[in-house]
Structures are given as structure tokens and as C-alpha cells.
RODO-2510 file (C-alpha; in nm, 4 decimals, decimal comma):
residues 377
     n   res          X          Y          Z
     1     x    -1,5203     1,8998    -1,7031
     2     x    -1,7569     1,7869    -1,4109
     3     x    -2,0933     1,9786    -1,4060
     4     x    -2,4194     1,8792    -1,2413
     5     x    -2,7016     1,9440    -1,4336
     6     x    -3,0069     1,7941    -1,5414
     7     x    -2,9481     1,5364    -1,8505
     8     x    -3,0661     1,6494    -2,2148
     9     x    -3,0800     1,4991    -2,5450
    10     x    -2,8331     1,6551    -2,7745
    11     x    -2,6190     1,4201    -3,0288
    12     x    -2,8755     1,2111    -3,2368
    13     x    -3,1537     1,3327    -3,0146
    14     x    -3,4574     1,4909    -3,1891
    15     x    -3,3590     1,8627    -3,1597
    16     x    -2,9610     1,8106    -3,2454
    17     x    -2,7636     2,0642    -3,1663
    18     x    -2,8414     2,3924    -3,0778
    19     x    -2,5860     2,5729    -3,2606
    20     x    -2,6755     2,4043    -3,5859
    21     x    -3,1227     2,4587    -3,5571
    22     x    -3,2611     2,7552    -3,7750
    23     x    -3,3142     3,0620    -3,5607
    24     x    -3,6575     3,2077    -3,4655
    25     x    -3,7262     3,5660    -3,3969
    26     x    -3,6828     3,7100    -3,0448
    27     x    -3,4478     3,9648    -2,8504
    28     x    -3,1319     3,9115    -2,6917
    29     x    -3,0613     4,0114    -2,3628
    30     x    -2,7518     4,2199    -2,3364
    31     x    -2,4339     4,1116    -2,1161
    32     x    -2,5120     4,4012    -1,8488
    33     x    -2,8524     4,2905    -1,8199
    34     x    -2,9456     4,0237    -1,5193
    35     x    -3,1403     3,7160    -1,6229
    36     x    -3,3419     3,4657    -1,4607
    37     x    -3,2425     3,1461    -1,3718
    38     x    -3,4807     2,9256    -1,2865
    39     x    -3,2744     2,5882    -1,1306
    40     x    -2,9732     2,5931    -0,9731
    41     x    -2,7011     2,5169    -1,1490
    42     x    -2,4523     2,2974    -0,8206
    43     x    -2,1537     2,2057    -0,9377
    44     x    -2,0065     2,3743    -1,2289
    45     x    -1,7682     2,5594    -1,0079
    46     x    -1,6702     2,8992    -1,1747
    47     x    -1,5359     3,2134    -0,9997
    48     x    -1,8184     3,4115    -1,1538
    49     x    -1,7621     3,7610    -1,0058
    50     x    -1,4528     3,8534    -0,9708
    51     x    -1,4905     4,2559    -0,9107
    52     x    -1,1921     4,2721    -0,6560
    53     x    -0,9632     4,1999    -0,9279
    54     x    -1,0405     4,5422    -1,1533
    55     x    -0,9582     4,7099    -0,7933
    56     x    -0,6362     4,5098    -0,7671
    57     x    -0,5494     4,6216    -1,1705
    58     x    -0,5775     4,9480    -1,0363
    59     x    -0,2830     4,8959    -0,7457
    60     x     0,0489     4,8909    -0,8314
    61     x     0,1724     4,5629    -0,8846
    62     x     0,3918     4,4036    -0,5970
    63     x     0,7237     4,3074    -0,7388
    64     x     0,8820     3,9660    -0,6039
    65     x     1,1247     3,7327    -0,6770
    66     x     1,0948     3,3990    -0,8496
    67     x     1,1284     3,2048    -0,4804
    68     x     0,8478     3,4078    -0,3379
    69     x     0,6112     3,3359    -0,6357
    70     x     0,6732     2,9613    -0,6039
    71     x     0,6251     2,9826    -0,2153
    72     x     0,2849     3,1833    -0,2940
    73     x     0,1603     2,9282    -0,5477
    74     x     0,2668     2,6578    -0,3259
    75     x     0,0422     2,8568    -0,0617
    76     x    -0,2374     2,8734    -0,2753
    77     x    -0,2234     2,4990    -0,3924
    78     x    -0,2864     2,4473    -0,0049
    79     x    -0,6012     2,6922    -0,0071
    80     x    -0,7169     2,5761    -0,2620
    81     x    -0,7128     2,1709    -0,1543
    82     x    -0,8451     2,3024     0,1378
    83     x    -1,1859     2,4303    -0,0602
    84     x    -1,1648     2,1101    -0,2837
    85     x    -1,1975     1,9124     0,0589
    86     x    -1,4557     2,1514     0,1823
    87     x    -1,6599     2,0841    -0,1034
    88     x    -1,5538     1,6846    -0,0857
    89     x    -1,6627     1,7110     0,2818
    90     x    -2,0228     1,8450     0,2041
    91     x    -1,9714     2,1634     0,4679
    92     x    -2,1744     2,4472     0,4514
    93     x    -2,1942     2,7330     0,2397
    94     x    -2,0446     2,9467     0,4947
    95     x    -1,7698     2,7858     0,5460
    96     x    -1,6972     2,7080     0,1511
    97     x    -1,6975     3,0887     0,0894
    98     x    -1,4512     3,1664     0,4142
    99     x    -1,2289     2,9080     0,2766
   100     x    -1,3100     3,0717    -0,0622
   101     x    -1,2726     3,3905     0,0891
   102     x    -0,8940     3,3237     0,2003
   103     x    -0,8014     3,2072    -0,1985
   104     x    -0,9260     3,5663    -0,2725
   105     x    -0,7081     3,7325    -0,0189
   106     x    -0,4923     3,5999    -0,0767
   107     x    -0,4145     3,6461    -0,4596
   108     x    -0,4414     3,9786    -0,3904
   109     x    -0,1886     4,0100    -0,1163
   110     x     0,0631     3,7820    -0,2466
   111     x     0,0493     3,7723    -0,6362
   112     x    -0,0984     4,0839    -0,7210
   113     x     0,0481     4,1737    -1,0483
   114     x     0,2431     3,8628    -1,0941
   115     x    -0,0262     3,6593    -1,2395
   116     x    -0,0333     3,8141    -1,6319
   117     x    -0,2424     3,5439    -1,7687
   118     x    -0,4982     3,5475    -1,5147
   119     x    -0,7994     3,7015    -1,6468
   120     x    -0,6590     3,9006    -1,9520
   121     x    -0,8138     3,7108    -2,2388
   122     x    -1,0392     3,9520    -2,4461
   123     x    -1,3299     3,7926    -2,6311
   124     x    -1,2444     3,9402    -2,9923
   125     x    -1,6205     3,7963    -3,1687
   126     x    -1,9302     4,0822    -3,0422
   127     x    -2,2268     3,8745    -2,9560
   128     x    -2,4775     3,8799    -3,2591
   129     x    -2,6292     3,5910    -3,4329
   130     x    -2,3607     3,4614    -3,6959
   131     x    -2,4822     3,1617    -3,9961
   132     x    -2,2998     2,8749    -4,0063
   133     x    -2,1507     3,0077    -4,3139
   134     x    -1,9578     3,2889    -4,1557
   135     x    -1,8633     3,0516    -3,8449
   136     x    -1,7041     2,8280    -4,1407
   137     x    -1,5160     3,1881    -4,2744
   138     x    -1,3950     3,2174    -3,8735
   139     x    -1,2464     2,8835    -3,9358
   140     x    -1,5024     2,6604    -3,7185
   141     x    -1,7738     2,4338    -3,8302
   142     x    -1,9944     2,4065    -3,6274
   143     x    -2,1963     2,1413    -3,6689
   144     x    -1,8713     1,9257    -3,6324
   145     x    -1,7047     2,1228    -3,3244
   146     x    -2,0498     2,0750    -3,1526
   147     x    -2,0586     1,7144    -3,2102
   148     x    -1,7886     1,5246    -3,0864
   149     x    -1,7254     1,1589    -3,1173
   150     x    -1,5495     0,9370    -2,8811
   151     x    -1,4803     0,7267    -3,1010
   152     x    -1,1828     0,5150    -2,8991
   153     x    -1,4777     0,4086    -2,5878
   154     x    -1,7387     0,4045    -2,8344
   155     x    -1,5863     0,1222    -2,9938
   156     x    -1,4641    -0,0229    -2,6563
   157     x    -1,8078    -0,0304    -2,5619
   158     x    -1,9354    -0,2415    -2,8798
   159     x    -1,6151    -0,4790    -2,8471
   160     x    -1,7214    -0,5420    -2,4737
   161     x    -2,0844    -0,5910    -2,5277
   162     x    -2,0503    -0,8290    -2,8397
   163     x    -1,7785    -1,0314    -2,6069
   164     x    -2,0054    -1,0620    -2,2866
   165     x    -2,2849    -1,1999    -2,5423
   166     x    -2,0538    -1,4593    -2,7473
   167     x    -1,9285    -1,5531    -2,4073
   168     x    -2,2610    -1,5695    -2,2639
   169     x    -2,3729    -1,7581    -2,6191
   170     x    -2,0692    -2,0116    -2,5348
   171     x    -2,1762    -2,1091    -2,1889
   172     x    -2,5380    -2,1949    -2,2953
   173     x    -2,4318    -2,3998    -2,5523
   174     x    -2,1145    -2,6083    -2,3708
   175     x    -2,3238    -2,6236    -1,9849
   176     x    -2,6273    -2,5970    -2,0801
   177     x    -2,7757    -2,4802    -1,8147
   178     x    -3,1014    -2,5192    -1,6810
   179     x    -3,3900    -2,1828    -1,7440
   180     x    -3,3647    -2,0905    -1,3828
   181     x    -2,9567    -2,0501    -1,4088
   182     x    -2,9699    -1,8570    -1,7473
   183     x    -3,2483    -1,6401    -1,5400
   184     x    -3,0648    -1,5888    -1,2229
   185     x    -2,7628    -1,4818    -1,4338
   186     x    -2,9307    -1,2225    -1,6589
   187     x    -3,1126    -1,1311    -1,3275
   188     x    -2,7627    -1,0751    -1,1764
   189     x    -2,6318    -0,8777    -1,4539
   190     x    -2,8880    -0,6682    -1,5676
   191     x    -2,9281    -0,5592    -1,1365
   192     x    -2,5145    -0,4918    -1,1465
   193     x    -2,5822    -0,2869    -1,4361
   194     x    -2,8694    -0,0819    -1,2845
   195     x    -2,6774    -0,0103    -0,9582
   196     x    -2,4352     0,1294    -1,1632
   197     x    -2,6293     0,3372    -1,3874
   198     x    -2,8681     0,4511    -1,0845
   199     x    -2,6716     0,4620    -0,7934
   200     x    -2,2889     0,4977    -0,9567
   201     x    -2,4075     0,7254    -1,2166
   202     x    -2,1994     0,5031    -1,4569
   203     x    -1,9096     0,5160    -1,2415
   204     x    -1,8223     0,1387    -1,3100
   205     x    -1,8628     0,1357    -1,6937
   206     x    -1,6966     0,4685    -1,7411
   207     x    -1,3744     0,2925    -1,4996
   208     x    -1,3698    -0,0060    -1,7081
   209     x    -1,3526     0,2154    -2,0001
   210     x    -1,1457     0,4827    -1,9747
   211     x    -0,8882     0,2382    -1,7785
   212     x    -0,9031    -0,0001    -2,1435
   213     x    -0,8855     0,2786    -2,3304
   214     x    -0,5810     0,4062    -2,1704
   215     x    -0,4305     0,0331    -2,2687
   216     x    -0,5059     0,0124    -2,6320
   217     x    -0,5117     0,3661    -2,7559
   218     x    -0,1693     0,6033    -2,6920
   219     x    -0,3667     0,8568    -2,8852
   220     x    -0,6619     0,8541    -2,5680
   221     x    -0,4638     0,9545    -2,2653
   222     x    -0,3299     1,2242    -2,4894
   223     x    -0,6610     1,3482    -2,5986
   224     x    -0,8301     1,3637    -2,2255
   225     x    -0,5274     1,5927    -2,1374
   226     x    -0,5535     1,8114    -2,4109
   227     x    -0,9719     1,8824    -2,3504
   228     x    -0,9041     1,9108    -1,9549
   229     x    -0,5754     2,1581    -2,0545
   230     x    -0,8401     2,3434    -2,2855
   231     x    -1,1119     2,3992    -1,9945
   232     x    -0,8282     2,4781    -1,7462
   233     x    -0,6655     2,7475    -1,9546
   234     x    -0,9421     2,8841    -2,1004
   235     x    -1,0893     2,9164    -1,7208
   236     x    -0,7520     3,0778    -1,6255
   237     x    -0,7434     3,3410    -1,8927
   238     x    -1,1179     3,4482    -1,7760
   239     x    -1,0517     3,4868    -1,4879
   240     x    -1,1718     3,1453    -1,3493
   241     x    -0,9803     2,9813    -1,1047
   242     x    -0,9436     2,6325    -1,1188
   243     x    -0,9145     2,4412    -0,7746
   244     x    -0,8426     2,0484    -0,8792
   245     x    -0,8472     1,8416    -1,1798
   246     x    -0,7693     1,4735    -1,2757
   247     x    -0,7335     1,2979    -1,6143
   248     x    -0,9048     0,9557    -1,5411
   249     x    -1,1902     0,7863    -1,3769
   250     x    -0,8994     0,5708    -1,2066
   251     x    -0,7222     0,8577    -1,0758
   252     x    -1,0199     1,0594    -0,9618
   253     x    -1,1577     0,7509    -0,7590
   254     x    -0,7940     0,7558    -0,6034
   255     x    -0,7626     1,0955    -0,5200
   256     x    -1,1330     1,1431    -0,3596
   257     x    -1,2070     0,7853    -0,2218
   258     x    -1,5097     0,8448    -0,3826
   259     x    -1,7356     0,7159    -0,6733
   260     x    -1,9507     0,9866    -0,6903
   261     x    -1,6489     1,2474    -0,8102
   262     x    -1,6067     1,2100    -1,2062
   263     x    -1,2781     1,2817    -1,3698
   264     x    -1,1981     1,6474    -1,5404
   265     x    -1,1422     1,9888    -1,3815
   266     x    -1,3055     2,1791    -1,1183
   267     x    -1,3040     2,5296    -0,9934
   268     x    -1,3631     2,7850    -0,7206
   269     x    -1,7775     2,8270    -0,7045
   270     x    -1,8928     3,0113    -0,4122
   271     x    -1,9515     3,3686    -0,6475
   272     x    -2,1636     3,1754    -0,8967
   273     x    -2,3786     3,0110    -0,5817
   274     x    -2,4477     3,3101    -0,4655
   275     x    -2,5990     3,4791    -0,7694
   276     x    -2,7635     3,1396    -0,8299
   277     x    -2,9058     3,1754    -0,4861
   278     x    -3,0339     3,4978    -0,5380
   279     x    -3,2252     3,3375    -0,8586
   280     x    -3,0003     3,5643    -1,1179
   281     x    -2,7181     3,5288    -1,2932
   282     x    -2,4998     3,8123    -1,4898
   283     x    -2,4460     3,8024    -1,8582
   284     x    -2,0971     3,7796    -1,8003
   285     x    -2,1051     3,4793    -1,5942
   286     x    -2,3403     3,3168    -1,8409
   287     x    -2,0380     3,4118    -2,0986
   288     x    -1,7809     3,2537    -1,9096
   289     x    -1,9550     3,0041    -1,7893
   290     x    -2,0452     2,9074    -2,1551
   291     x    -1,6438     2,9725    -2,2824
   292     x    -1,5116     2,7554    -2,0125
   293     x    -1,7803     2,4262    -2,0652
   294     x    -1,6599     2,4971    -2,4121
   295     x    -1,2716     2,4545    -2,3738
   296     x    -1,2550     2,1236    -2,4099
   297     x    -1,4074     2,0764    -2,7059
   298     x    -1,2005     2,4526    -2,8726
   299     x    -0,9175     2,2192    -2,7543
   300     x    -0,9477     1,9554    -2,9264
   301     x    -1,0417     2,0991    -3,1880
   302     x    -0,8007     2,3483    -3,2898
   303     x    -0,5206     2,0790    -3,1670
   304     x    -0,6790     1,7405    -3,4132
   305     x    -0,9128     1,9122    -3,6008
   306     x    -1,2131     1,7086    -3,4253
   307     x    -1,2895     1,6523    -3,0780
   308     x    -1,3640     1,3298    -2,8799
   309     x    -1,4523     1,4125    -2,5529
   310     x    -1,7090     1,6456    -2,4446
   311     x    -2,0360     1,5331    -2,5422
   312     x    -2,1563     1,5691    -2,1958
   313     x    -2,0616     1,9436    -2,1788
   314     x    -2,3175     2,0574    -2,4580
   315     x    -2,5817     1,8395    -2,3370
   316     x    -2,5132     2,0461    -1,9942
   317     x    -2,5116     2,3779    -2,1794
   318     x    -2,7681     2,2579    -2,3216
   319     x    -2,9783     2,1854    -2,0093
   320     x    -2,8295     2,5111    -1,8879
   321     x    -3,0428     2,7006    -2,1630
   322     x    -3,3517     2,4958    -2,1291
   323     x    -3,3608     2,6235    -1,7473
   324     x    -3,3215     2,9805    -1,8411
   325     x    -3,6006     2,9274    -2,0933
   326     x    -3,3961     3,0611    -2,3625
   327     x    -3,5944     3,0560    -2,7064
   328     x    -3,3903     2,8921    -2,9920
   329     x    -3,2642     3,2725    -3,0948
   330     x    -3,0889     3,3007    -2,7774
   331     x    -2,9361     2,9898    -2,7645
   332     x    -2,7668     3,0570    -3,1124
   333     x    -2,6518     3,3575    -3,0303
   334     x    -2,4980     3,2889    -2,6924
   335     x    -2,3488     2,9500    -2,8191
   336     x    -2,2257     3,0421    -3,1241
   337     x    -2,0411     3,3488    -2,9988
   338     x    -1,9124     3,1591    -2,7505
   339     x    -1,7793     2,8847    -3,0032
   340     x    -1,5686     3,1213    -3,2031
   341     x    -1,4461     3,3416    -2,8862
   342     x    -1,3396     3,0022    -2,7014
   343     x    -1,1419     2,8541    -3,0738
   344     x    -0,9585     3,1878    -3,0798
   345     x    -0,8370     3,2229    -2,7545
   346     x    -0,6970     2,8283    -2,7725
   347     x    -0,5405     2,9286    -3,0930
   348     x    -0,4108     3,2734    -3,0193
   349     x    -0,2335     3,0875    -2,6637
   350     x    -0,1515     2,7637    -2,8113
   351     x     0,1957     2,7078    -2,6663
   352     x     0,0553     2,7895    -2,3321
   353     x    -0,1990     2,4989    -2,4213
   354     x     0,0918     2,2680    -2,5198
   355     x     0,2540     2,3231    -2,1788
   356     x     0,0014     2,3080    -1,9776
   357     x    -0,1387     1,9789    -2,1379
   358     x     0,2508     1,8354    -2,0799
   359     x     0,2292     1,9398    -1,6982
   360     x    -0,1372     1,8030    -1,6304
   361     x    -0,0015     1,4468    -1,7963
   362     x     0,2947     1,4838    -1,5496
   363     x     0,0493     1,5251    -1,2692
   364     x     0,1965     1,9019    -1,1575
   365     x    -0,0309     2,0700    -0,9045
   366     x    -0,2801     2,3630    -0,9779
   367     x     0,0065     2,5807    -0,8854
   368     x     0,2665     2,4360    -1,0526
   369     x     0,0633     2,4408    -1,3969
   370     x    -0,0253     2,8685    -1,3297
   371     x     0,3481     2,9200    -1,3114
   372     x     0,3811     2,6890    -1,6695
   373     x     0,0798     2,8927    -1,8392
   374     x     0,2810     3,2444    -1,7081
   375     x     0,5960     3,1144    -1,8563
   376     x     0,4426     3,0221    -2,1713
   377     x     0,2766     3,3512    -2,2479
***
């Protein structure tokens, strides 16, 4: 899942993970309280508020056929590219909400009542400080589900970097080339590498391996579809609509013409802008919020017993708490809840999972894959 936020140390750093540090003494705040953010938090892209809908539960639900749902989801697979392009396009705020705005509408003038999934999970785990123990009891552990190992790129990686230095090795010793050409070449590589890293943000290297992981690994392909499926469902069932998502650093290059747009899922973001604007942010967004960075990985999880992918989203959550200024109590708490409520909604909808992660790997549109996750439930 793409997210902008600051980088933090997390797997093998000095503080590990949150979830798994001892707890220190301090107060929670409760869901209905507000609480201070202090950064703002760009990109995530979560339909935070979504207070029209308990007005719309409240309506009688419109009954329609089968051919006027799939005409309205094919409708609001066009609002929504629209905001994705908005967004793509850099346009103001304004004109992000209005387009925003219409997706709104427009679910509640035209699928009212037809849409069962959408925002009907219920988060079964209250929010108190559990121990590792009784996560374990829940059926999680979490200092595994909270550190994920890609192990197919990891290894990718090594291979590559031990090849480039044999071949490098080779070269010297068949041409041996003069100092100035060995210095002009590690010049030339280390400056490739930088421009990548700095101005790419690692586009190139991630391309180069996600595209040879794709070739040597079925099990890989497989595994990105199943942790995007996780954060798109679990988004869904809170409430969260998604707006785009690709499976690939390939196909997201493709799609956007860009090299600043990573791979994974994105959603509708205007309500969580605007309490980010306004320098607060609700304890139920901060629980969804949490839930969805952490579908992925409850994914993965609950699907191979071990997740991959996803390393990025808890050092995000994790840069996420450092901004609020959350003591080491809080994080636990928030994160740990969060953890078990996220596992037991993949579980309790896993043949909606299983579909969905069949119609992302077929490439189906936003649309397409809500009417798969209503069929499923």
C-alpha cells in the first residue's frame, strides 16, 4: 500500500518493533476523543469520515436490478479514475474534494443499500493493552506478523550484487584497465545508484526487482496480490473506499507514466486531509487508518502463515506514531488491537479475500472487484 510518510527504523533497527517493546505507564486516549497530529500525513488516502453513510443506513434501501448495479459501478469506476487523475494531475484541494464530492453522491443515490459489504465489518477485540501471550491465545504472534520478510527480493538483491562484483572482478582482471577507467566506472555507478535512491526513490531497483522476481518465483506474483487483496478488502469492509491499485512496479509505471507512483492500492483521501488540515485527527480514523496499513500483512498472514511484503507499512505506522508523540503505552495498545481486529476480519471473510485476490491478478477494475467482494459475502 502506497503511503507518504517520513522513513523510520523498524526491522533490525534499535527499537524493533513496536508491538513487541515492554510497555510503560501512561493513559490512552479514547476513540471519541480528538488527538493531535503534529505532521501531515499526504498520501495515505483513506475515506476517514464517512458520517453520510449512518444517514443513508437510516433510508430505505433502493432496490435495483443486477444491470443497473453493474451500470452504477461502471459509473463509479469513472469517478473514481477521475479523482485518481486529479490526484495524478497535482490539482487543488478544491477540486480533489468536488471530484470527491461526486463519488459520495453518488453512492448514495445510486447504490444505497446495495453495497452490503461496504462498511459493515465490526472490530470484535476492545482496545486495551493485550501481552504477547494472549495475542498468541488470539492466534497471532506478533513478533512474527510484525516482521515480515521478503525473502524472494531479498535474495534477488544479494544474487545481483555478488554478480555485478564477480563481473566487475572479471573485467579488472581480463582488461585490465587503467586507475582512471576503474574510477570513472565506480564513479558512474555509484552516481546511477544515487539518482535512483534520491531522485527515483528506488524506483529503478525496486523495477528490476519485482520484474525478476515475477520470473523466477510463481509463488511472488501470488503473494503481492494476496497483501494488496488484504488492504483493499479490509479498506472496503471499513468503510474505506479504494480508488486504484496495481500489483507491480512495471504495471504502475505503465498505468501513471510516472516514476514517482509506487505499486499497491490507493484510496479516496480528501476526509482525512481535511482533519489533517485542521491539525486533528479522530480516534476512529486513527483505527482505520491503522486496520487498513495493516491488511496486507493480516493477509498474508492468515493465507501462508508469514508475510513477505509489508515492511514498509509498519515503518509508516510507525512514523505515524512518532508524529503523534505517542509514548510506547499507546503505541501497544493501538497496534496491537489493531493486529488482532485486522487477522479476524481476513479470517472471518476469507472467501471474499480469495476472490478478490483472483480478480486483482486478472486486472478487473475497482468496480468490478466491489461486485466480486458482494458476491462472495
Amino acid at each position: 500500500m502506497a503511503v507518504a510518510l517520513p522513513a523510520a527504523t523498524c526491522q533490525g533497527g534499535p527499537r524493533g518493533c513496536p508491538c513487541t517493546q515492554v510497555a510503560t505507564t501512561s493513559s490512552w486516549a479514547r476513540p471519541s476523543q480528538m488527538l493531535p497530529l503534529g505532521m501531515s500525513v499526504a498520501a495515505f488516502g483513506a475515506t476517514a469520515s464517512l458520517s453520510r453513510r449512518g444517514a443513508r443506513a437510516q433510508r430505505a434501501p433502493k432496490v435495483m436490478t443486477k444491470a443497473t448495479t453493474n451500470a452504477a459501478l461502471q459509473k463509479l469506476d469513472g469517478l473514481l479514475q477521475r479523482a485518481l487523475q486529479a490526484e495524478l494531475d497535482q490539482e487543488s484541494t478544491r477540486t480533489r474534494a468536488e471530484v470527491e464530492s461526486e463519488v459520495t453522491t453518488m453512492l448514495d443515490a445510486e447504490l444505497r443499500g446495495n453495497l452490503r459489504g461496504f462498511a459493515s465489518a465490526e472490530k470484535k477485540v476492545a482496545k486495551r493493552l493485550y501481552s504477547l501471550e494472549e495475542m498468541k491465545q488470539n492466534g497471532v504472534d506478533a513478533a512474527q506478523f510484525l516482521n515480515p520478510q521478503d525473502s524472494t527480493l531479498d535474495l534477488l538483491k544479494t544474487v545481483i550484487v555478488g554478480v555485478v562484483a564477480l563481473g566487475g572482478a572479471v573485467f579488472i582482471l581480463a582488461a585490465k584497465p587503467g586507475p582512471g577507467v576503474v574510477i570513472f566506472m565506480t564513479l558512474l555507478g555509484l552516481s546511477v545508484l544515487f539518482f535512483d535512491q534520491v531522485i527515483n526513490r528506488g524506483f529503478g531497483e525496486l523495477l528490476l526487482l519485482d520484474s525478476l522476481g515475477r520470473l523466477v518465483s510463481k509463488e511472488y506474483p501470488q503473494r503481492v496480490a494476496c497483501h494488496e487483496a488484504g488492504h483493499f478488502l479490509v479498506a472496503y469492509l471499513l468503510g474505506v473506499l479504494p480508488k486504484a491499485y496495481t500489483l507491480g512496479a512495471w504495471e504502475a509505471f505503465s498505468k501513471y507514466n510516472s516514476m514517482s507512483v509506487q505499486a499497491g492500492t490507493t484510496f479516496l483521501d480528501q476526509a482525512i486531509q481535511m482533519e489533517m488540515q485542521s491539525g486533528q485527527i479522530s480516534g476512529k480514523t486513527l483505527d482505520n487508518f491503522v486496520c487498513v496499513a495493516l491488511g496486507g500483512i493480516a493477509a498474508e498472514y492468515v493465507t501462508y502463515g508469514q508475510a513477505n511484503g509489508g515492511m514498509s507499512d509498519i515503518i509508516q505506522l510507525e512514523a505515524l506514531f512518532e508524529a503523534l508523540k505517542f509514548d510506547q503505552q499507546q503505541t501497544n495498545v493501538l497496534l496491537r488491537t489493531s493486529v488482532m481486529n485486522t487477522v479476524a476480519i481476513i479470517k472471518e471473510k476469507q472467501k471474499a479475500h480469495t476472490a478478490l485476490v483472483d480478480a486483482m491478478s486478472r486486472g478487473e477494475s475497482v468496480g468490478r472487484c466491489i461486485e466480486i467482494i458482494e458476491q462472495s459475502l
